[in-house]
Backbone as CSV, one residue per row, in Angstrom:
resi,resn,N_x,N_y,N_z,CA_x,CA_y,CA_z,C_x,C_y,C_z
1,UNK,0.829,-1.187,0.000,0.000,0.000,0.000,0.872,1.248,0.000
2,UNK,0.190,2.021,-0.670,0.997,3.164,-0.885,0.802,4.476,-0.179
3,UNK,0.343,4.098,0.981,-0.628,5.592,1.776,0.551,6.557,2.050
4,UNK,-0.033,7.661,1.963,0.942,8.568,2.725,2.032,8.825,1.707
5,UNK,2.483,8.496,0.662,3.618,8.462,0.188,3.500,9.329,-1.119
6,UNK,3.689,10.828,-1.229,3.612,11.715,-2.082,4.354,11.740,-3.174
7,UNK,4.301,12.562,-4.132,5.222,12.430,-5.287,4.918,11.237,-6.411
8,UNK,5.544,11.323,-7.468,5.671,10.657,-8.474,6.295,9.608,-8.828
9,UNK,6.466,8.945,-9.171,7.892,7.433,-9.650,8.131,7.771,-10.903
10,UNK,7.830,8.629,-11.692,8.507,8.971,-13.293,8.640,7.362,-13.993
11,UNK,8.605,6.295,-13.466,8.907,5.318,-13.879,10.734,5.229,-13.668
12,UNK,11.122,5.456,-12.455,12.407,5.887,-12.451,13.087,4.844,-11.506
13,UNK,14.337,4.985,-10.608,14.684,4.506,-9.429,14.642,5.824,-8.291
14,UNK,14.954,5.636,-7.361,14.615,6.951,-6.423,16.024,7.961,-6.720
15,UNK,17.079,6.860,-7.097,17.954,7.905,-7.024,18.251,8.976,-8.492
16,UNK,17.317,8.009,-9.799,17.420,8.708,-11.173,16.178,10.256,-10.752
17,UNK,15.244,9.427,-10.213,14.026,10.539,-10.033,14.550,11.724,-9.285
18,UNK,14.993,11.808,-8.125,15.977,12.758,-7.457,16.785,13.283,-7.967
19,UNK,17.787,13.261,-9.159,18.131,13.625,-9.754,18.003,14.447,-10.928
20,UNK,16.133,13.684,-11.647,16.036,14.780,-12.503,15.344,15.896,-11.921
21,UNK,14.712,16.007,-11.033,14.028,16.680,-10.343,14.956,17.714,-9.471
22,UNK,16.114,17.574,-9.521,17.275,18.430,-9.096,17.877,18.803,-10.659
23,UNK,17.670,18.616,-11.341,18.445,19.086,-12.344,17.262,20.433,-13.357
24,UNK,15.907,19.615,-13.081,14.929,20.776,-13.851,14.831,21.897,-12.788
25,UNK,14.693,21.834,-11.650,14.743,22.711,-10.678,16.353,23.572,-10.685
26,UNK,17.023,22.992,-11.027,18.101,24.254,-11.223,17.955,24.751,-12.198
27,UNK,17.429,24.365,-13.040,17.544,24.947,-14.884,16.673,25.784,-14.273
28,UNK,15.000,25.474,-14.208,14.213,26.479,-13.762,15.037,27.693,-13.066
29,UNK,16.048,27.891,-12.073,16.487,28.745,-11.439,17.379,29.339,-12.409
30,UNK,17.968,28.818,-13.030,19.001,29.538,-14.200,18.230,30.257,-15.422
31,UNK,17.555,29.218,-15.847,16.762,30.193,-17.228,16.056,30.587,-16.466
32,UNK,14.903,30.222,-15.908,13.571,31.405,-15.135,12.730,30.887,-15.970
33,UNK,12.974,29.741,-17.075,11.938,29.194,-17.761,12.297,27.727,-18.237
34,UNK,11.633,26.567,-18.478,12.112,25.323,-18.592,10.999,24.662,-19.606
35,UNK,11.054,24.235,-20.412,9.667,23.317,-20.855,9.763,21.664,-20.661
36,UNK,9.115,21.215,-20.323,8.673,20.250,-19.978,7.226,19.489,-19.714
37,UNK,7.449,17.965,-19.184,5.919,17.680,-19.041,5.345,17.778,-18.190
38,UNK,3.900,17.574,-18.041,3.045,18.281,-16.568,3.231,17.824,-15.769
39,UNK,3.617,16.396,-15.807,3.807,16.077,-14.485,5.151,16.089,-13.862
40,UNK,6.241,16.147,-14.852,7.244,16.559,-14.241,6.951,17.963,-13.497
41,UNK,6.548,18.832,-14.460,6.310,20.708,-14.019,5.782,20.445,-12.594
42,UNK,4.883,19.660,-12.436,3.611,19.754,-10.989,4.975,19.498,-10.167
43,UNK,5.819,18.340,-10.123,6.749,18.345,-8.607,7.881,19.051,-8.693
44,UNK,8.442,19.741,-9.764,9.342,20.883,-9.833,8.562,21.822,-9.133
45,UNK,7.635,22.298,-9.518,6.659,23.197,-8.895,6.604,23.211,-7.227
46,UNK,6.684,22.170,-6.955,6.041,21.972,-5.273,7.496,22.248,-5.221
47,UNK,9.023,21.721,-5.301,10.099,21.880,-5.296,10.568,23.187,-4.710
48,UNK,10.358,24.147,-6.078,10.894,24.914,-6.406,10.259,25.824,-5.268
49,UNK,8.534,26.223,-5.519,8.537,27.035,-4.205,8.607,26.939,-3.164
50,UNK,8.675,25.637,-2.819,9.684,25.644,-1.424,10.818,26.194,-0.869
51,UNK,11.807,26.316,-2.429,13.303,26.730,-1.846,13.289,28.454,-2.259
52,UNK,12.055,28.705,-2.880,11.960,30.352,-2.900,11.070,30.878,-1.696
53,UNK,10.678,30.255,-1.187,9.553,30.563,0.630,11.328,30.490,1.682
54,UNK,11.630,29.789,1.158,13.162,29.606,1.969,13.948,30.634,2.012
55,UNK,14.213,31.231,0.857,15.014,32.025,0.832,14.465,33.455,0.753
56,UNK,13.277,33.791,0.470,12.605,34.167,1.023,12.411,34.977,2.528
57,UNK,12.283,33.757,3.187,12.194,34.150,4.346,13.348,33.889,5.305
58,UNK,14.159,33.661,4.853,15.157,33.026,6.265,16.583,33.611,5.012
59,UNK,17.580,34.048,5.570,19.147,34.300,4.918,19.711,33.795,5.539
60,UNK,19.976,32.656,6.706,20.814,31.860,7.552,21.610,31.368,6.888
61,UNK,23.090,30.629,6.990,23.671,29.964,6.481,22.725,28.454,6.486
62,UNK,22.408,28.099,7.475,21.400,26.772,7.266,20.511,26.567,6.217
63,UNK,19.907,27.899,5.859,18.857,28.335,4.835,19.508,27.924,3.154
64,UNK,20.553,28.329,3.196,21.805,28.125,2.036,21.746,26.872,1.805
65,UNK,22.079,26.353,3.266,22.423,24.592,3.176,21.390,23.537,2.637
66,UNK,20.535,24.382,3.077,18.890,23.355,2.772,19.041,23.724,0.825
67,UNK,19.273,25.037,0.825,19.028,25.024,-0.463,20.146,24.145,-1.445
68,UNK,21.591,24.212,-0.889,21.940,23.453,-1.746,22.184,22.194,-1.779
69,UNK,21.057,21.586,-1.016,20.848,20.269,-1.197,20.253,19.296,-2.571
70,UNK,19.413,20.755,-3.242,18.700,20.772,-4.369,19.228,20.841,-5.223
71,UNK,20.151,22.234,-5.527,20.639,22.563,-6.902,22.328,22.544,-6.748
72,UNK,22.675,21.851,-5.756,24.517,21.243,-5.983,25.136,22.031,-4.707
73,UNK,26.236,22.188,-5.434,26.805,23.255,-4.319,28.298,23.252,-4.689
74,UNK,28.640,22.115,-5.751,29.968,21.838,-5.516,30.576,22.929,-6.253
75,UNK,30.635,23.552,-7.663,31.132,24.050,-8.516,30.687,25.591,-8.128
76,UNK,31.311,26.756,-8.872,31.623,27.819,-8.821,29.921,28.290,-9.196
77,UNK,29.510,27.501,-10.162,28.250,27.666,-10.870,27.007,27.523,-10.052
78,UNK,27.081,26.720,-9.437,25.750,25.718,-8.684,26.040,27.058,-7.138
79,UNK,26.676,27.513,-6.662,27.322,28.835,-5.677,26.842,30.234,-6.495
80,UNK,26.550,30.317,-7.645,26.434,31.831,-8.328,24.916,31.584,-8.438
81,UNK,23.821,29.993,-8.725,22.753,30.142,-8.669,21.725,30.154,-7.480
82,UNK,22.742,29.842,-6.341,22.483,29.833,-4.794,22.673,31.295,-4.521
83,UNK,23.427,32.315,-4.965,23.233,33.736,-4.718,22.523,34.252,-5.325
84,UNK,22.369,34.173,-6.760,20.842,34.668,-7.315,19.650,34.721,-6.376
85,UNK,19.413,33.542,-6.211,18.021,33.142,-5.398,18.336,33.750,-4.295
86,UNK,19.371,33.542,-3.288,18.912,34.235,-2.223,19.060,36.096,-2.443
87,UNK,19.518,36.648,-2.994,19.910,38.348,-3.814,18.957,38.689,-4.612
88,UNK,19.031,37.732,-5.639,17.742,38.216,-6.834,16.712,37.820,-7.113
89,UNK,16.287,36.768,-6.705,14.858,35.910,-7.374,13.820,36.093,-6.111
90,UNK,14.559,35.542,-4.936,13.475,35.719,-3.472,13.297,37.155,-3.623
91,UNK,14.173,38.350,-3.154,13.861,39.632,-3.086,12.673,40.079,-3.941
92,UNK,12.284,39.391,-5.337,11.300,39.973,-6.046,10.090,39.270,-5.764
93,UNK,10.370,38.365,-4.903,8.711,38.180,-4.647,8.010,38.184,-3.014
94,UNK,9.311,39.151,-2.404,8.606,39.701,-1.174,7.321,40.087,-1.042
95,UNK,6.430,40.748,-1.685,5.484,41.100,-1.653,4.195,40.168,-2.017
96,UNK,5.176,38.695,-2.391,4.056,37.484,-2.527,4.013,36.642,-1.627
97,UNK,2.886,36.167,-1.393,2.482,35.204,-0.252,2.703,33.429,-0.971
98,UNK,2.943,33.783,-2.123,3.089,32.345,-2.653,2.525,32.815,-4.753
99,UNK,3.051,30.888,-4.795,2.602,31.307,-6.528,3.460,31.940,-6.757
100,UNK,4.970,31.449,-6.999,6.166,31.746,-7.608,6.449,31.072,-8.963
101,UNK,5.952,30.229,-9.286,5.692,29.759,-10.724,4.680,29.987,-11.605
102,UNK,4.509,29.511,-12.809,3.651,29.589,-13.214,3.463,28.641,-14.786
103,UNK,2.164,27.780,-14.970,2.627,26.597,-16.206,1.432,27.489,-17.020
104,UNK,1.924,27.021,-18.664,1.147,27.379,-19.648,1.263,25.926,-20.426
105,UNK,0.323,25.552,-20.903,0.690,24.419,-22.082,0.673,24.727,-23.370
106,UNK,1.918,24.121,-23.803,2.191,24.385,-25.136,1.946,23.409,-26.016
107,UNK,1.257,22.334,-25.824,0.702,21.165,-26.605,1.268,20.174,-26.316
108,UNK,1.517,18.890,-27.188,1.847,17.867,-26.889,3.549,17.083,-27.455
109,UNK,3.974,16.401,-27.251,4.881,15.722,-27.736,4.677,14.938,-28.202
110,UNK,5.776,15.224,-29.676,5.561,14.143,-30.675,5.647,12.770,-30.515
111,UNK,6.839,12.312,-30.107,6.908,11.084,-29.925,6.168,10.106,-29.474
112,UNK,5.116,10.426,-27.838,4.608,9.832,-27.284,3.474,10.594,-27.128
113,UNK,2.998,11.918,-27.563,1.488,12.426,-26.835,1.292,12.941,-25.117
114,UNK,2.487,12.888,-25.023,2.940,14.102,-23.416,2.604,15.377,-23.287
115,UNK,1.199,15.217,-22.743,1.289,17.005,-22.651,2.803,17.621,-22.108
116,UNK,2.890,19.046,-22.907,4.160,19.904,-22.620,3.725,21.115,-21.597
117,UNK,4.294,21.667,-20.972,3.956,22.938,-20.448,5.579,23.629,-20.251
118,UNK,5.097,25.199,-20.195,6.296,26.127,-19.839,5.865,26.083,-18.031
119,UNK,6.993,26.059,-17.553,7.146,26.173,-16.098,7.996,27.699,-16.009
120,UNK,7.624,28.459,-15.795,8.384,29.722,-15.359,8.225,30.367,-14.284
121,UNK,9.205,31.130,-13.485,8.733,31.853,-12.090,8.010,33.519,-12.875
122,UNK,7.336,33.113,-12.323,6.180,34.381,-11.756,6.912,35.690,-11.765
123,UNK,7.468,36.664,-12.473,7.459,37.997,-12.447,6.970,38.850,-12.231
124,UNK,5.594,39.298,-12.469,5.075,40.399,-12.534,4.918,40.549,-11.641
């Protein structure tokens, strides 16, 4: 039985699924836009505004740590998108209570008939 147990299986192992789900969630943070499928978008989504309510609200070094549990930490790169977010991306949505993303669908995929959607953070 599967009670209680949230999230998706992508048809994956836990450690491939964790992985892509750390890898669209940084892209999301780097471009500010990603396309993909809905159901990937839906747990990037829950993801992502989590670690922008984070940074957000808390600048602790702990706050950092949680975050770069998600999007790396090791390289010079995965450190410049951990200062964005906490400098540039949280600061612009102080004035939001939530709903830091946002999906549009852009139709389907060829290959298999996957709905597509744009996943982007919320600007305006």
């Amino acid at each position: 039985m599967r009670h209680r147990i949230g999230g998706r299986q992508f048809g994956l192992p836990s450690d491939q699924r964790r992985a892509l789900l750390k890898g669209l969630v940084r892209s999301l943070l780097i471009y500010k836009k990603i396309e993909t499928t809905e159901t990937r978008a839906k747990d990037v989504r829950s993801i992502a505004e989590k670690l922008v309510t984070r940074a957000k609200n808390d600048d602790s070094v702990h706050a950092r740590r949680i975050v770069r549990r998600y999007i790396g930490g090791h390289s010079a790169d995965d450190e410049d998108v951990i200062k964005e977010l906490f400098t540039v991306i949280a600061p612009s949505f102080r004035d939001r209570p939530g709903g830091y993303t946002r999906m549009a669908r852009v139709g389907t995929r060829r290959g298999d008939g996957a709905p597509l959607v744009i996943l982007e953070l919320a600007t305006d």
